[in-house]
C-alpha positions in Angstrom: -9.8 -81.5 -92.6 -7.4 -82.2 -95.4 -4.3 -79.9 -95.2 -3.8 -78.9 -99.0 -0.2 -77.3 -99.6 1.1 -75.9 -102.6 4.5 -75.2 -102.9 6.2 -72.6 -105.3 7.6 -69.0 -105.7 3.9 -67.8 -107.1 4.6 -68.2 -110.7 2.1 -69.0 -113.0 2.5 -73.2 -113.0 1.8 -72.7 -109.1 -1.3 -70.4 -109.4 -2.3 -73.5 -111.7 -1.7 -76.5 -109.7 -3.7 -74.2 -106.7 -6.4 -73.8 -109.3 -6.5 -77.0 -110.6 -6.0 -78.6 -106.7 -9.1 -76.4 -106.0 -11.4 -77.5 -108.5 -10.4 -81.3 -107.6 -11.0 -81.4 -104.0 -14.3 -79.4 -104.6 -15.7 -81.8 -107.0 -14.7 -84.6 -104.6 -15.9 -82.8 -101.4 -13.5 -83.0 -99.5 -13.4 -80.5 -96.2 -10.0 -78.7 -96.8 -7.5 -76.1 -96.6 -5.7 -74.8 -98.5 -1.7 -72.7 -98.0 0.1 -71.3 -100.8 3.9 -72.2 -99.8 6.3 -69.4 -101.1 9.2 -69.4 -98.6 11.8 -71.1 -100.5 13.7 -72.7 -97.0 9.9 -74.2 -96.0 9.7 -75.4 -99.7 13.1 -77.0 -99.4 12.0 -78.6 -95.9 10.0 -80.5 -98.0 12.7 -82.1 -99.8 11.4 -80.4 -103.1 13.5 -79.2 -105.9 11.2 -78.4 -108.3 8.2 -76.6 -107.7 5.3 -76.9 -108.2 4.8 -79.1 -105.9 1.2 -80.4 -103.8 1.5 -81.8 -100.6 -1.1 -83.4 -98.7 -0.7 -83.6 -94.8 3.0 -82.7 -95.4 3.5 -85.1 -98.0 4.4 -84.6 -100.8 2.3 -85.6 -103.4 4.0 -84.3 -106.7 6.7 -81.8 -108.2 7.6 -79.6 -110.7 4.4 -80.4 -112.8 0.7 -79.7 -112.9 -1.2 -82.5 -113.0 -4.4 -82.6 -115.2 -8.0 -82.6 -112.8 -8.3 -86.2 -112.9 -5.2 -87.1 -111.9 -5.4 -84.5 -109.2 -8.7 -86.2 -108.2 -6.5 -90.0 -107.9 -3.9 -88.3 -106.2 -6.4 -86.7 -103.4 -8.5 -89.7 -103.5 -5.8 -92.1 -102.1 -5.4 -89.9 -98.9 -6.8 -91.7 -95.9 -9.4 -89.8 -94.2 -8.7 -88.6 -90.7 -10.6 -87.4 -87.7 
């Protein structure tokens, strides 16, 4: 199971990037879950300093934009599968 982290104070870009991080790993099927990140120390732990921001596993995939689905999809899709 993919560990799907979005990382942001809850503002509207973040509800976006969940949405849009949703849709993605649906359409790919991927087994997942995903954590809405809003303690700004855990988001900082992440070495992120501007949110949104996805991370994968604890990586972190991208910041302080929303990507569009497809990209979303290439982002996801280069995760190695695990277990």
């Amino acid at each position: 199971m993919k560990k799907l982290q979005i990382l942001g104070t809850g503002c509207s870009k973040c509800k976006a990037l969940a949405d849009q991080t949703e849709k993605a790993a649906k359409a790919m099927g991927l087994d997942y879950a995903l954590e809405k990140v809003t303690d700004i120390e855990k988001i900082m732990a992440f070495g992120v300093m501007a949110t949104p921001a996805l991370a994968v596993d604890g990586m972190v995939k991208v910041a302080g934009r929303v990507p569009g689905l497809d990209e979303l999809k290439t982002l996801l899709g280069q995760i190695p599968h695990s277990g």
